[in-house]
C-alpha positions in Angstrom: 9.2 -4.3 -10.5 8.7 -0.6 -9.5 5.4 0.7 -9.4 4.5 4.1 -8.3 0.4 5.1 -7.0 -1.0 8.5 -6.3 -3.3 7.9 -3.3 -6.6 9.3 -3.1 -8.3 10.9 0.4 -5.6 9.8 2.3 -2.6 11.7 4.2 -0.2 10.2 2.2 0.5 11.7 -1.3 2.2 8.2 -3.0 3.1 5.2 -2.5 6.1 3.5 -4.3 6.0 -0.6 -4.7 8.9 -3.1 -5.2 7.4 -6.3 -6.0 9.2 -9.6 -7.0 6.7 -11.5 -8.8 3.7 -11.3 -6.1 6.3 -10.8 -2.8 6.0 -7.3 -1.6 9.7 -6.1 -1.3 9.8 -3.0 -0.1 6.8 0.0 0.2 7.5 3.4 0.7 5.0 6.3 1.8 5.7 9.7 1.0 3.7 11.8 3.1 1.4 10.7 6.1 1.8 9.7 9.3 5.4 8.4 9.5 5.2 5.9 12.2 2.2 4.2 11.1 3.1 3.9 8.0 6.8 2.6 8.4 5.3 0.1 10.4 2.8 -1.0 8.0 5.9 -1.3 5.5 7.7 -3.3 7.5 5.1 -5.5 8.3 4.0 -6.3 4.8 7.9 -6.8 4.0 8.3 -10.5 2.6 4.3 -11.1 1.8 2.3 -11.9 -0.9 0.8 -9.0 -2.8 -2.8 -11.1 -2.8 -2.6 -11.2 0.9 -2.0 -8.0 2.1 -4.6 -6.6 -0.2 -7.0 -9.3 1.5 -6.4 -7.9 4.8 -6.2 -4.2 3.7 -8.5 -3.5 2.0 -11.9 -1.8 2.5 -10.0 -0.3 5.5 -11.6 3.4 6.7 -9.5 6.3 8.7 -12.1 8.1 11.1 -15.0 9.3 8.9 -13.1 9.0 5.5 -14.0 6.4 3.1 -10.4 5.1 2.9 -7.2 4.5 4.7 -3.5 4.5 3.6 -3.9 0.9 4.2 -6.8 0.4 1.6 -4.7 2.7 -0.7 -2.1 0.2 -0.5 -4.4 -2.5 -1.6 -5.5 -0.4 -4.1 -1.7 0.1 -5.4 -1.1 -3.8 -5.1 -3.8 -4.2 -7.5 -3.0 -2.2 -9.8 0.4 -3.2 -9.7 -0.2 -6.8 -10.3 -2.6 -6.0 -13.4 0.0 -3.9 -15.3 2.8 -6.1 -14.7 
């Protein structure tokens, strides 16, 4: 499954999912800051959804309230509710 999320306060713009059943993959950021953010995919290559939104999220960037890592939870979620 697919699944596409418009991130909120964060660098990124989107971020696009590939889940088989709860196992991350692939995730893609478009927009941000590319190093980071490919290494953040890579890491959470292979893992379960539930546990990368355990680690992730509630994550802040300097003073804002979120992080692209917290948006990624935030994307996991919602991509395991709709599927």
């Amino acid at each position: 499954m697919t699944y596409q999320y418009k991130t909120k306060g964060t660098c990124s713009r989107q971020i696009k999912v590939q889940l088989n059943g709860d196992i991350i993959e692939s995730v893609e950021f478009i927009g941000g800051c590319d190093g980071n953010l490919k290494g953040i995919s890579s890491v959470v290559k292979g893992m379960k959804a539930q546990d990368v939104i355990a680690r992730f999220e509630g994550i802040t960037c300097g003073f804002k309230p979120t992080s692209c890592p917290d948006q990624l939870s935030k994307a996991l979620q919602e991509a395991l509710a709709n599927r």
